[in-house]
C-alpha positions in Angstrom: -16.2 -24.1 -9.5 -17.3 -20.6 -11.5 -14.4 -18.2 -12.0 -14.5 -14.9 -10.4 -14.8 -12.1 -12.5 -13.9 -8.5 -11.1 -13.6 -5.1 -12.7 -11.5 -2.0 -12.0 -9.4 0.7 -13.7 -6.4 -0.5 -15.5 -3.2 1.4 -13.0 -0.2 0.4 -15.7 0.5 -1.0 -19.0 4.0 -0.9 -18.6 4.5 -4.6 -19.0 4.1 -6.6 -22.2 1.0 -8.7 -22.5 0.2 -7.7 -18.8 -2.4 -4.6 -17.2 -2.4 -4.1 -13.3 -5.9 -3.5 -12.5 -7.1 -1.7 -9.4 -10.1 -3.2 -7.9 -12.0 -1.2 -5.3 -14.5 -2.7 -2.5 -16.2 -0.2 0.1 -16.7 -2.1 3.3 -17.6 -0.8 6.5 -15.0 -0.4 9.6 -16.0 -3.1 12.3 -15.8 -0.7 15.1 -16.4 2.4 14.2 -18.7 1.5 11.6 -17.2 3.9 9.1 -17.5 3.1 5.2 -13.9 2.7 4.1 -12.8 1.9 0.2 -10.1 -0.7 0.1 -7.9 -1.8 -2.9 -6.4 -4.4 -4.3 -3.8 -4.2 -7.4 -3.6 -7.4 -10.0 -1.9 -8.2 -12.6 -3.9 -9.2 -15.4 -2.6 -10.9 -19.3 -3.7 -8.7 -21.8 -2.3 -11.0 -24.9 -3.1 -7.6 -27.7 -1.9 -5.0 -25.4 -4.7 -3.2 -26.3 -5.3 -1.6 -22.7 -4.4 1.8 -21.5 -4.5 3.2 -18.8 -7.7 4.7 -17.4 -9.2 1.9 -19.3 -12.4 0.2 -17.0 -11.9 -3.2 -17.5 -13.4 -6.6 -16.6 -10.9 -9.5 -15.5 -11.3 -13.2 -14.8 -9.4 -15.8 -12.8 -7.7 -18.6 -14.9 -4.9 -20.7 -14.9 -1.7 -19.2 -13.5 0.4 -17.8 -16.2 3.4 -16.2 -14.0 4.3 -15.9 -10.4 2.3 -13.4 -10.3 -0.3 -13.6 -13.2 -3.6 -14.8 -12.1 -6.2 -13.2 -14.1 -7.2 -12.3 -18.2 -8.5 -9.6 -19.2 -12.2 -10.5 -20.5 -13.4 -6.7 -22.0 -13.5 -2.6 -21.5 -16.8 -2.0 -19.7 -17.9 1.3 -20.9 -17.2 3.5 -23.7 
C-alpha cells in the first residue's frame, strides 16, 4: 500500500524533532457550490530540526512514532 505524501507550510517548530504542518485542500461546498479552503494541522518528525517556520515542506505517512506523530518530514519544496 503506497504512502501518502502531502505538502504544506510548516505552522511551529516548537517541539523537538517534531514540525506541525498545515495542509490546505480547496473543495467545493455541496450546496451552495462555493469553493471553500479547508485545513488540516500534523505533526510531522523532523529528526535535524532543521525546519522553520514558513518553511514549504513535503511530508510522508510512516510508522507511528507518538500518539500523535504520524508523518516524516521527506524535503523543503522550493527555495
Amino acid at each position: 500500500m503506497p504512502r501518502r505524501v502531502l505538502t504544506g507550510e510548516v505552522v511551529s517548530d516548537k517541539m523537538e524533532k517534531t514540525v506541525v504542518v498545515r495542509i490546505d485542500r480547496r473543495v467545493m461546498h455541496p450546496l451552495y457550490k462555493k469553493i471553500i479552503t479547508q485545513s488540516k494541522r500534523y505533526a510531522a518528525h523532523d529528526e535535524t530540526d532543521s525546519y522553520a517556520v514558513g518553511d514549504m515542506v513535503r511530508i510522508r505517512e510512516c510508522r507511528p512514532i507518538s500518539r500523535r506523530k504520524r508523518f516524516e518530514v521527506i524535503e523543503k519544496v522550493g527555495a
